[in-house]
PyMOL Python script that loads the backbone (N, CA, C, O; Angstrom):
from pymol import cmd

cmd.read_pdbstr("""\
ATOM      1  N   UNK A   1      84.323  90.526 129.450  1.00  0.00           N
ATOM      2  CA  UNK A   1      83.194  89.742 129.892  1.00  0.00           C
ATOM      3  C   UNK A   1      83.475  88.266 129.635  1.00  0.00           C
ATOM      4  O   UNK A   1      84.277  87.822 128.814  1.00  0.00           O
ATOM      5  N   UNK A   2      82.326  87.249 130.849  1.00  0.00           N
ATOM      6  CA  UNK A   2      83.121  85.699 130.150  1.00  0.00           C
ATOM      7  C   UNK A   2      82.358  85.454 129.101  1.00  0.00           C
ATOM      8  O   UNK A   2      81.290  85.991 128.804  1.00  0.00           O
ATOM      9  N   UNK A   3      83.079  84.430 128.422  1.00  0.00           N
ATOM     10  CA  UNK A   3      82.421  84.090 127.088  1.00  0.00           C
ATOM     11  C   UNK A   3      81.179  83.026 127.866  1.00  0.00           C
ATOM     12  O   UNK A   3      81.241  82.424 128.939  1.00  0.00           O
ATOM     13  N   UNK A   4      80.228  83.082 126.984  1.00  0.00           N
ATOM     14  CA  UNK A   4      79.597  81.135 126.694  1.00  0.00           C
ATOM     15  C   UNK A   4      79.590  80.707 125.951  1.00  0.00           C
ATOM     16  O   UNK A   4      79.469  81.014 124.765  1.00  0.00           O
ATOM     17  N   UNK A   5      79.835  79.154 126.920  1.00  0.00           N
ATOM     18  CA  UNK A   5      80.109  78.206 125.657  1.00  0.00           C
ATOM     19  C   UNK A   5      78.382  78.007 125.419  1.00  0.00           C
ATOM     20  O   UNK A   5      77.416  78.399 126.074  1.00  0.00           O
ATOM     21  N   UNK A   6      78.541  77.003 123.839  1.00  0.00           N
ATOM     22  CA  UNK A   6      77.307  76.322 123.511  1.00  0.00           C
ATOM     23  C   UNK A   6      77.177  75.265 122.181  1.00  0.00           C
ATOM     24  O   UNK A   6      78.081  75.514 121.383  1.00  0.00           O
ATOM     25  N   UNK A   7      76.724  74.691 121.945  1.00  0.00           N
ATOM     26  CA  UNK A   7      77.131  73.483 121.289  1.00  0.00           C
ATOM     27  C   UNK A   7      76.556  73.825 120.382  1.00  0.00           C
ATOM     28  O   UNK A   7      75.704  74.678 120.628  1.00  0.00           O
ATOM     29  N   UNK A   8      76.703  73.339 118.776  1.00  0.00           N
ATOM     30  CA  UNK A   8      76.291  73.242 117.581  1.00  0.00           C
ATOM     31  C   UNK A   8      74.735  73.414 117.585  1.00  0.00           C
ATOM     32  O   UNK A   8      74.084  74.400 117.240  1.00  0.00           O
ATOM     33  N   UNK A   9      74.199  71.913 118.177  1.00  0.00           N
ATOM     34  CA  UNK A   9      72.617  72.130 118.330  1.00  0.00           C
ATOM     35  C   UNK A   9      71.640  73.179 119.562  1.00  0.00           C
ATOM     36  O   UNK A   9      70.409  73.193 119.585  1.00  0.00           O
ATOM     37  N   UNK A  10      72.460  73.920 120.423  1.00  0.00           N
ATOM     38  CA  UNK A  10      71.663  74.871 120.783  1.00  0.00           C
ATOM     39  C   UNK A  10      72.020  75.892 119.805  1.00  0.00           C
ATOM     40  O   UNK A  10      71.232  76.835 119.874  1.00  0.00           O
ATOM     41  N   UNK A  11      72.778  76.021 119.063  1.00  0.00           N
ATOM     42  CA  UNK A  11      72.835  77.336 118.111  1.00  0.00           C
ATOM     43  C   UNK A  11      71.482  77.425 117.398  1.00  0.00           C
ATOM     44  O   UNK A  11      70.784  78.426 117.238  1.00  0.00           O
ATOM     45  N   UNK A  12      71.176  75.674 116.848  1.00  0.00           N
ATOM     46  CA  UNK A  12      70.227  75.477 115.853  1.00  0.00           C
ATOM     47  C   UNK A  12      69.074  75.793 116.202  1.00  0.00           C
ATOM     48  O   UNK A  12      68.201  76.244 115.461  1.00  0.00           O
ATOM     49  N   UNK A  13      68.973  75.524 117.635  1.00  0.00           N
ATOM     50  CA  UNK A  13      67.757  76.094 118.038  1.00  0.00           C
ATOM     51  C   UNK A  13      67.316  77.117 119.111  1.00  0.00           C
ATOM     52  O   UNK A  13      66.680  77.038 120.162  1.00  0.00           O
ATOM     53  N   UNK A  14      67.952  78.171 118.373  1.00  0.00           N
ATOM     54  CA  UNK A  14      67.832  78.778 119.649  1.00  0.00           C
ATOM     55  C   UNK A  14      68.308  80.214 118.769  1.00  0.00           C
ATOM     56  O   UNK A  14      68.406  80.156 117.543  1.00  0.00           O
ATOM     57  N   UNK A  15      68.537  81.258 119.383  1.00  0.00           N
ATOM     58  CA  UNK A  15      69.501  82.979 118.967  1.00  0.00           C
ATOM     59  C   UNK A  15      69.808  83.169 119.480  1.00  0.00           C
ATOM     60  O   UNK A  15      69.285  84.225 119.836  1.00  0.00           O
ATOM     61  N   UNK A  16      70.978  82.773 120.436  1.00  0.00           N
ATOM     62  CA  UNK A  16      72.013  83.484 121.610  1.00  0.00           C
ATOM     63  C   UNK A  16      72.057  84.208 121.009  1.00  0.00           C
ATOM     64  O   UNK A  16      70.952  84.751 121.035  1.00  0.00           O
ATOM     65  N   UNK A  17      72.934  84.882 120.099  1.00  0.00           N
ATOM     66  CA  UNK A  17      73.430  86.250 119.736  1.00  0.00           C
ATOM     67  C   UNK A  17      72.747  87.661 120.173  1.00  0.00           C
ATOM     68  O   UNK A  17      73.278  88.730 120.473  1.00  0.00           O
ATOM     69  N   UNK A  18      70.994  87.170 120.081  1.00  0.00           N
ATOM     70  CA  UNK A  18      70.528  88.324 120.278  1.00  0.00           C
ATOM     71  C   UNK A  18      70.514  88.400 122.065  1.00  0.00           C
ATOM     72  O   UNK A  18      69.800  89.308 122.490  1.00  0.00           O
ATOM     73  N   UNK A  19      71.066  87.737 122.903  1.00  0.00           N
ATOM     74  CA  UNK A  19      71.026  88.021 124.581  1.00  0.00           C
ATOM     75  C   UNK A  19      72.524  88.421 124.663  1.00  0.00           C
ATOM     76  O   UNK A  19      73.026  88.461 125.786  1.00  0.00           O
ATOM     77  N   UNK A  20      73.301  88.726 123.557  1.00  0.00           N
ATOM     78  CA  UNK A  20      74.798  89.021 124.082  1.00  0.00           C
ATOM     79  C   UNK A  20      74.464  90.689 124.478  1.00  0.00           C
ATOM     80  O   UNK A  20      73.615  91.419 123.967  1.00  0.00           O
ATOM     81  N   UNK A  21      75.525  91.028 125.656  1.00  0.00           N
ATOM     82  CA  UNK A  21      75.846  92.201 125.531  1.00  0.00           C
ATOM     83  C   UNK A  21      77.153  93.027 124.816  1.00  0.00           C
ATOM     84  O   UNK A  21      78.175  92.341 124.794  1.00  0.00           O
ATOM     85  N   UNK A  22      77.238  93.879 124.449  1.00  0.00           N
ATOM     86  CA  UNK A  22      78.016  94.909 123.379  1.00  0.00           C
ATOM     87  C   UNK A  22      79.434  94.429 124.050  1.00  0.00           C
ATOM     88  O   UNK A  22      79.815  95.051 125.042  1.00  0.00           O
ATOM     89  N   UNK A  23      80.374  93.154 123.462  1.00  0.00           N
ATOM     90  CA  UNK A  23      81.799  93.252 123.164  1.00  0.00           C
ATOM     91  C   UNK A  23      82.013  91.685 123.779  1.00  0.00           C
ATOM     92  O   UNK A  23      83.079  91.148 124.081  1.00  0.00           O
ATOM     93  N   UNK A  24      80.584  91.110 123.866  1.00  0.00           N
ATOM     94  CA  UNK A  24      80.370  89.497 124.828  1.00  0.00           C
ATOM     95  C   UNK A  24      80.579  88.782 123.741  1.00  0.00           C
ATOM     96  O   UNK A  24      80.352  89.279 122.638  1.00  0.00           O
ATOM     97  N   UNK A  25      81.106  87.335 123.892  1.00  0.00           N
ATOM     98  CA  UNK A  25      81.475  86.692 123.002  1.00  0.00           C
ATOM     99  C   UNK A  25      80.544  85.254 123.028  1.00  0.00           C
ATOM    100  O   UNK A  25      80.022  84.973 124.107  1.00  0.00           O
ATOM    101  N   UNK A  26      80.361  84.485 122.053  1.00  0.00           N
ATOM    102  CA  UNK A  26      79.849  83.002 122.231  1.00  0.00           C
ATOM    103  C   UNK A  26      80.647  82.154 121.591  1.00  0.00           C
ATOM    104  O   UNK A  26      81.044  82.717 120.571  1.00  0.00           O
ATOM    105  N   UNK A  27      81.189  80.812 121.705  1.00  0.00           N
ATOM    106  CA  UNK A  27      81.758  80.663 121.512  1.00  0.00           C
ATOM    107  C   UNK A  27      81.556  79.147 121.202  1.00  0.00           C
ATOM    108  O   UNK A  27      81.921  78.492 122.178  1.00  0.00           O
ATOM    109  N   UNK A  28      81.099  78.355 120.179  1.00  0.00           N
ATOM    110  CA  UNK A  28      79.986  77.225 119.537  1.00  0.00           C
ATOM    111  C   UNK A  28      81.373  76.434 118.996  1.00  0.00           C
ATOM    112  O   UNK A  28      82.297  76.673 118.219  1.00  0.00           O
ATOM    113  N   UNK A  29      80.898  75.224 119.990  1.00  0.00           N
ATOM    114  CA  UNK A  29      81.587  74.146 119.789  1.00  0.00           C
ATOM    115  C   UNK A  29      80.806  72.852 118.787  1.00  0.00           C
ATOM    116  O   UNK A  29      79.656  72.425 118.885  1.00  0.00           O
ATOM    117  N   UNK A  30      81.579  72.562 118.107  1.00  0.00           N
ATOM    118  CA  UNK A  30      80.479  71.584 116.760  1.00  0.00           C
ATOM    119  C   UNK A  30      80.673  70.163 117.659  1.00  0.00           C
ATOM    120  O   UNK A  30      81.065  70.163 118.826  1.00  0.00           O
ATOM    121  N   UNK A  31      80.252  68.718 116.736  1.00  0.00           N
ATOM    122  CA  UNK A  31      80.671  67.852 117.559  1.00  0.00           C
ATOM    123  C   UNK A  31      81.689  67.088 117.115  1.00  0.00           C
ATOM    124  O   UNK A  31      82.155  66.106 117.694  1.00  0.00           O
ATOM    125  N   UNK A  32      82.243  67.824 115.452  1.00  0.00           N
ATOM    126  CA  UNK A  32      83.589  67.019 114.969  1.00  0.00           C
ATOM    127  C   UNK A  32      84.969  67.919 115.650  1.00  0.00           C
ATOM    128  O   UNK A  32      86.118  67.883 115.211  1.00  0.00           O
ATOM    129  N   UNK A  33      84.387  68.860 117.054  1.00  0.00           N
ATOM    130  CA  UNK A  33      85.436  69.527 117.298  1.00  0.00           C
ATOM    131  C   UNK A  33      86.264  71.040 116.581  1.00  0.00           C
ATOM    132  O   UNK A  33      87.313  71.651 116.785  1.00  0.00           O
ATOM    133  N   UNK A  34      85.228  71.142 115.778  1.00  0.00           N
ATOM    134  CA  UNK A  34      85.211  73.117 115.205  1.00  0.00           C
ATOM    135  C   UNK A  34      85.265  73.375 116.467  1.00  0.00           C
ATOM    136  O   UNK A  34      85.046  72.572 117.373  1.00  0.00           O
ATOM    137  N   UNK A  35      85.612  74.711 116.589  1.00  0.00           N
ATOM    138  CA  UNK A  35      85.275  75.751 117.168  1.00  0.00           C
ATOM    139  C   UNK A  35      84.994  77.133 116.899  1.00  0.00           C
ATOM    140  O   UNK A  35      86.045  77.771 116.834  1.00  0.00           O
ATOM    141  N   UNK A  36      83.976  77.828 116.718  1.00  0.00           N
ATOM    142  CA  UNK A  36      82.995  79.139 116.236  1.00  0.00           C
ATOM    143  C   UNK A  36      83.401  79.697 117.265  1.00  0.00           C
ATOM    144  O   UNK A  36      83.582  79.093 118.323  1.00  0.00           O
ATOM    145  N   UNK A  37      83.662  81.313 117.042  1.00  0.00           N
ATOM    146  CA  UNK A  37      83.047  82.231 118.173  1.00  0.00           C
ATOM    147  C   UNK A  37      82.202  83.471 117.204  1.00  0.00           C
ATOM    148  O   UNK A  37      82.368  83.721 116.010  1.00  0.00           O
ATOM    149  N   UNK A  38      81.510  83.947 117.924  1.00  0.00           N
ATOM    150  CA  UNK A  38      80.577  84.814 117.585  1.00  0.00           C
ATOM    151  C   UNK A  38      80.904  86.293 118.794  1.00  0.00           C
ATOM    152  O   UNK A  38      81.096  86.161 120.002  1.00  0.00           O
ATOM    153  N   UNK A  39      80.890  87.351 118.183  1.00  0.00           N
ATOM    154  CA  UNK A  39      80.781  88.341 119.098  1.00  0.00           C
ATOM    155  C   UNK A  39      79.975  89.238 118.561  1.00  0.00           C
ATOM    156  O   UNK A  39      79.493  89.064 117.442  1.00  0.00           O
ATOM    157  N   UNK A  40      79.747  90.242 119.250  1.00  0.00           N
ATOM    158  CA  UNK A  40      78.523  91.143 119.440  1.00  0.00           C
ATOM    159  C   UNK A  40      79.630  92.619 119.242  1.00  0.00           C
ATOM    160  O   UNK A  40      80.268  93.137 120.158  1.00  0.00           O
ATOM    161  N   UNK A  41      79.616  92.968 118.113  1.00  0.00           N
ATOM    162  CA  UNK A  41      79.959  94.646 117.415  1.00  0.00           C
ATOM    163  C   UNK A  41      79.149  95.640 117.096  1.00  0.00           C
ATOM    164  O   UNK A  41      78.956  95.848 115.899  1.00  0.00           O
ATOM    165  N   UNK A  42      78.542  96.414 118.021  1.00  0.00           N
ATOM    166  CA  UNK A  42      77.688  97.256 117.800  1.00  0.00           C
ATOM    167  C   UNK A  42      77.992  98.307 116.906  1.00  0.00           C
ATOM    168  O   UNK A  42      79.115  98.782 117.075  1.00  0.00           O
ATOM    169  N   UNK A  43      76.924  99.092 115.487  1.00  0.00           N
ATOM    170  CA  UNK A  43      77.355  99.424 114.284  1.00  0.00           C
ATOM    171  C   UNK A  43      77.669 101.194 114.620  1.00  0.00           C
ATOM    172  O   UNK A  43      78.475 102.042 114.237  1.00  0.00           O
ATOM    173  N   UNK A  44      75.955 101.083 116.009  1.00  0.00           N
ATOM    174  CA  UNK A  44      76.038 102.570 116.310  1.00  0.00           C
ATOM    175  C   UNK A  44      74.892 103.115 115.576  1.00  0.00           C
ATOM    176  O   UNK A  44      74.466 102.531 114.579  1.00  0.00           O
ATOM    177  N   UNK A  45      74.321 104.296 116.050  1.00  0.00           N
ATOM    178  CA  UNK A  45      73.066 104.366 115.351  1.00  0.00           C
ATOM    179  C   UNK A  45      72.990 105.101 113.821  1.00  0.00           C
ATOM    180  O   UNK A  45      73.882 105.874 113.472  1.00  0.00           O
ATOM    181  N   UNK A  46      72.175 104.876 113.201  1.00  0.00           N
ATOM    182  CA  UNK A  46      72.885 105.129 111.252  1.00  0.00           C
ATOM    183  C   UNK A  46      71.329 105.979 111.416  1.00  0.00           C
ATOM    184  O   UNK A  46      70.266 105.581 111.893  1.00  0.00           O
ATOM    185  N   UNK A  47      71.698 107.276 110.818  1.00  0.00           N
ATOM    186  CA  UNK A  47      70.844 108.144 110.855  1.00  0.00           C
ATOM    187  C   UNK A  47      70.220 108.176 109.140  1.00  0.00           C
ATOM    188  O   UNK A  47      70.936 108.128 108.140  1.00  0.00           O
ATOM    189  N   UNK A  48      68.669 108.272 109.160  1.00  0.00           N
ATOM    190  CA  UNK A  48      68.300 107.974 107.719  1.00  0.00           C
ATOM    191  C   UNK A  48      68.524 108.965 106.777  1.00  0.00           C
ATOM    192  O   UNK A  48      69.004 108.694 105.676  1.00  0.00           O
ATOM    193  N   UNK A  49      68.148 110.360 107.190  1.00  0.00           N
ATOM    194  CA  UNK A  49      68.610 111.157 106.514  1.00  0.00           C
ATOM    195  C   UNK A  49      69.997 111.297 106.531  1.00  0.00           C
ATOM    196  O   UNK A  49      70.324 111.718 105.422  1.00  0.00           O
ATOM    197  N   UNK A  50      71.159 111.122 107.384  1.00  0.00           N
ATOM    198  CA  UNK A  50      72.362 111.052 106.384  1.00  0.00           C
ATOM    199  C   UNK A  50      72.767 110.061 105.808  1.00  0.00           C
ATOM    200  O   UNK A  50      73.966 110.022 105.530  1.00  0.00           O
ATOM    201  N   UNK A  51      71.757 108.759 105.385  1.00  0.00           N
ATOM    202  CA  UNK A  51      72.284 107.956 104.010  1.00  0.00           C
ATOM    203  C   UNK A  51      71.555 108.694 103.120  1.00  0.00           C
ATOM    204  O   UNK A  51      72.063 108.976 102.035  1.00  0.00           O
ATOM    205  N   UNK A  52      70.471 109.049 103.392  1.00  0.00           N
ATOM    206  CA  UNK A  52      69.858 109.746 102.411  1.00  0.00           C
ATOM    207  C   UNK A  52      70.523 111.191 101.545  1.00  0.00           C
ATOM    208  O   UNK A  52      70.179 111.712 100.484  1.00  0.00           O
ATOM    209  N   UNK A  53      71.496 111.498 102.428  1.00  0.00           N
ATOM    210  CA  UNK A  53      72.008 112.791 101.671  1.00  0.00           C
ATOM    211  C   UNK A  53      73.182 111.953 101.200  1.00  0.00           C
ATOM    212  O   UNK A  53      73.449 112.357 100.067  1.00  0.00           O
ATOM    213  N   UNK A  54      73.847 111.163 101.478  1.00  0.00           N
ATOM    214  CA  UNK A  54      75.380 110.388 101.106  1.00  0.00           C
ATOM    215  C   UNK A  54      74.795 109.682  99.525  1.00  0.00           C
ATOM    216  O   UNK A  54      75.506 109.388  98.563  1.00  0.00           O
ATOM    217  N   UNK A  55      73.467 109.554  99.628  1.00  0.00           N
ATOM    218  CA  UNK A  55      73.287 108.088  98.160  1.00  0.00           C
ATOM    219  C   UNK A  55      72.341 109.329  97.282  1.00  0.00           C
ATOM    220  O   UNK A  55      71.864 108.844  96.256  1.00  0.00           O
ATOM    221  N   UNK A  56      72.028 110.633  97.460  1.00  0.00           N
ATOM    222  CA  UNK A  56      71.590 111.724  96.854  1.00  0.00           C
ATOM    223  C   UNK A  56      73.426 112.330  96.694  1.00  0.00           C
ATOM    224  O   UNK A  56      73.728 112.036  95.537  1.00  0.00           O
ATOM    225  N   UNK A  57      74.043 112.671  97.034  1.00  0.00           N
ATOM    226  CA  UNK A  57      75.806 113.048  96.892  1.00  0.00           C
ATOM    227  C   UNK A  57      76.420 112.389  95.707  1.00  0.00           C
ATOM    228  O   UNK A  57      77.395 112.855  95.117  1.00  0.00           O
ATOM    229  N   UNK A  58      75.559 110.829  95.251  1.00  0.00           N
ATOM    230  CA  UNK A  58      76.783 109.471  94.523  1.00  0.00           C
ATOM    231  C   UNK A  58      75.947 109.808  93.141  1.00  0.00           C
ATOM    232  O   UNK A  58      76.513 109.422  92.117  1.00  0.00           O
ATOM    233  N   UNK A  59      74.771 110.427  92.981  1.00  0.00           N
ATOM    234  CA  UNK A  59      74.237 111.164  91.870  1.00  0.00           C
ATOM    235  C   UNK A  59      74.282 111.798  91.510  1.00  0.00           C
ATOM    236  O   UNK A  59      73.335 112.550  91.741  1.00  0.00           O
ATOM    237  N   UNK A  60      75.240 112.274  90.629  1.00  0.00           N
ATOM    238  CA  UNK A  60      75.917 114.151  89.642  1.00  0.00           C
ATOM    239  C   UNK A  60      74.722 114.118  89.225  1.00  0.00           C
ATOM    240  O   UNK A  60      74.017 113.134  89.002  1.00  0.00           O
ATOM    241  N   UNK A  61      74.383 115.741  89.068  1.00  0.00           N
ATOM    242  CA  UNK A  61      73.659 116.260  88.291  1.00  0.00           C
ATOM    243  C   UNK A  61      74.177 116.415  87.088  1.00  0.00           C
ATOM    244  O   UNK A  61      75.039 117.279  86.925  1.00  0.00           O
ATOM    245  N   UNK A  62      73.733 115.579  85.983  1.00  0.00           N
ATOM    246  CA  UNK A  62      74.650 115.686  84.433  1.00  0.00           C
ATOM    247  C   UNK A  62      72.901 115.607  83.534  1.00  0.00           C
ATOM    248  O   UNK A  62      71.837 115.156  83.958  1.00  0.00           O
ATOM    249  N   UNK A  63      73.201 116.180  82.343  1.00  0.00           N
ATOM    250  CA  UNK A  63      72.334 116.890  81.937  1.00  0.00           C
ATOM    251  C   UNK A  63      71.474 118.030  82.245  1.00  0.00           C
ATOM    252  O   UNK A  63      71.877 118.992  82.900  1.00  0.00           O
ATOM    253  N   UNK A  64      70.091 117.910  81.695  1.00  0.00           N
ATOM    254  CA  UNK A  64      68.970 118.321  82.008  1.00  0.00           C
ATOM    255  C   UNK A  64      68.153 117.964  83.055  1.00  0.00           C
ATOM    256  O   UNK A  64      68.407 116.886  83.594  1.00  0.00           O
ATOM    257  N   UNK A  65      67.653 118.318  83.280  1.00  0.00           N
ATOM    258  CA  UNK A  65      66.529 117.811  84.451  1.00  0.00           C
ATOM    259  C   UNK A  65      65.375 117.117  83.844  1.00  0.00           C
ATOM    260  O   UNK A  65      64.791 117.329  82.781  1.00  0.00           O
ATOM    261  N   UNK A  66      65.153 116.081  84.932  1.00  0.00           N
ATOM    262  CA  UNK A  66      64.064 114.894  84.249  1.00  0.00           C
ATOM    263  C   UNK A  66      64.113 114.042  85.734  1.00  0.00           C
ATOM    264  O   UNK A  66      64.978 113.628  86.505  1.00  0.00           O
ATOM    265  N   UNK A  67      62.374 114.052  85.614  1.00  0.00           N
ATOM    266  CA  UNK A  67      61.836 113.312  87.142  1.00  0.00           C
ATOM    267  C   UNK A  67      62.744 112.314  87.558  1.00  0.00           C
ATOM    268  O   UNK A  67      63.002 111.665  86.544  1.00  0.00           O
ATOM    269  N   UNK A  68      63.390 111.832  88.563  1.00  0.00           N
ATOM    270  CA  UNK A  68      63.312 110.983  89.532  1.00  0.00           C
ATOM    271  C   UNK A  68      62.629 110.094  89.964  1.00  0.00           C
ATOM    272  O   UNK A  68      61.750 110.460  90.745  1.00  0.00           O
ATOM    273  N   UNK A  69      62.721 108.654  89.672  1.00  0.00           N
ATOM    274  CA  UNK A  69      61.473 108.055  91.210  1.00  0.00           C
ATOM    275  C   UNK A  69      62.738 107.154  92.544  1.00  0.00           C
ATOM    276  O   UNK A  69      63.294 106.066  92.697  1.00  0.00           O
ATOM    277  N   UNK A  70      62.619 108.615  93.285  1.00  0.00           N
ATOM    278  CA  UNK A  70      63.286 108.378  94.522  1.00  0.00           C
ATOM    279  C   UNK A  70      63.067 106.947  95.263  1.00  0.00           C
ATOM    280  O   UNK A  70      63.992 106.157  95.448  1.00  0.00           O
ATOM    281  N   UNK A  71      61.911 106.749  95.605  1.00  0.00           N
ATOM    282  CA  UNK A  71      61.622 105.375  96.215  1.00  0.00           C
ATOM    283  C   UNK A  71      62.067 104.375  95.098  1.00  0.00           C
ATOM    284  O   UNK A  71      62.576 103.473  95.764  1.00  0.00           O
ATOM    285  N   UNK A  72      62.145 104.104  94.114  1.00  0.00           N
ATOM    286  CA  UNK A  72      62.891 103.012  93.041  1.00  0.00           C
ATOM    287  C   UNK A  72      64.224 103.161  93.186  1.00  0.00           C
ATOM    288  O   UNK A  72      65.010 102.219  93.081  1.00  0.00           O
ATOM    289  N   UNK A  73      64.541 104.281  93.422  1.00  0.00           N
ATOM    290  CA  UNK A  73      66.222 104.271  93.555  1.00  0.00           C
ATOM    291  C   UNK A  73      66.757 103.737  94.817  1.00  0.00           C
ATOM    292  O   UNK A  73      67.729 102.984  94.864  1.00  0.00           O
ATOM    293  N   UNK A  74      66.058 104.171  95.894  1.00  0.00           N
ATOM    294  CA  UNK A  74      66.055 103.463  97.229  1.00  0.00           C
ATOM    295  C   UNK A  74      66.124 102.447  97.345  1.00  0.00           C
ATOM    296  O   UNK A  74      67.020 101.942  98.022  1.00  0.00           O
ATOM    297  N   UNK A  75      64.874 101.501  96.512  1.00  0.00           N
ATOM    298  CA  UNK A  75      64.705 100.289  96.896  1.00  0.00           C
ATOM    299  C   UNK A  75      66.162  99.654  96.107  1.00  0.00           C
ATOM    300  O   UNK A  75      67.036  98.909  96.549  1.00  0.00           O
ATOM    301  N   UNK A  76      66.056 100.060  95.263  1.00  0.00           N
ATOM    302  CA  UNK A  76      67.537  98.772  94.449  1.00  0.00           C
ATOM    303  C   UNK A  76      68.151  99.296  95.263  1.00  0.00           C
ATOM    304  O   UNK A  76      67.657  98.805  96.278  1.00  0.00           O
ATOM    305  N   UNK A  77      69.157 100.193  95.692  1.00  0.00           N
ATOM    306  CA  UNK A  77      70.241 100.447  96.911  1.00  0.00           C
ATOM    307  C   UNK A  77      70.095  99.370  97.396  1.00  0.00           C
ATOM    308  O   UNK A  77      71.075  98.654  97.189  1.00  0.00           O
ATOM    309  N   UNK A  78      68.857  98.629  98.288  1.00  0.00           N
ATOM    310  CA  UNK A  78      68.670  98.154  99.595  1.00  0.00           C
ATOM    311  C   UNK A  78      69.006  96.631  98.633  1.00  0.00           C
ATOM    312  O   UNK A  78      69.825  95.813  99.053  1.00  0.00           O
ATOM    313  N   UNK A  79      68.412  96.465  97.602  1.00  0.00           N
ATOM    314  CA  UNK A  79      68.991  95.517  97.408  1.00  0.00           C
ATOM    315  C   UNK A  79      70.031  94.837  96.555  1.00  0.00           C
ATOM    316  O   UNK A  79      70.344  93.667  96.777  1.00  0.00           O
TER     317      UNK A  79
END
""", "prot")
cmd.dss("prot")
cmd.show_as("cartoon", "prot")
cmd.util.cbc("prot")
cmd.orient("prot")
């Protein structure tokens, strides 16, 4: 696909990235003469229940048993 060009200050104002299509490139010229490109890598769709069984997998069962708080464990993952 062709690339577009676009200058430093439409980057600033603006989100090309989100009008690219899957493998389109942009390609942001500064005005001291950088040159950026940006492309568009689609990840593919990430299914919740299988992170959910992969980050339940990275937890051995060692000891005894003793509650969980699943959503606390979740949230630090995320961050």
């Amino acid at each position: 696909m062709a690339d577009k060009r676009i200058t430093g200050r439409q980057l600033r104002h603006g989100t090309p990235e989100e009008t690219l299509a899957p493998g389109q490139t942009i390609v942001i010229e500064k005005r001291g003469g950088k040159i950026f490109e940006m492309k568009r890598v689609d990840a593919g769709a990430r299914s919740i229940n299988a992170e959910l069984d992969r980050l339940l997998q990275e937890m051995p069962p060692e000891g005894g048993r003793e509650k969980t708080d699943l959503a606390r464990i979740i949230t630090e993952d995320r961050e």
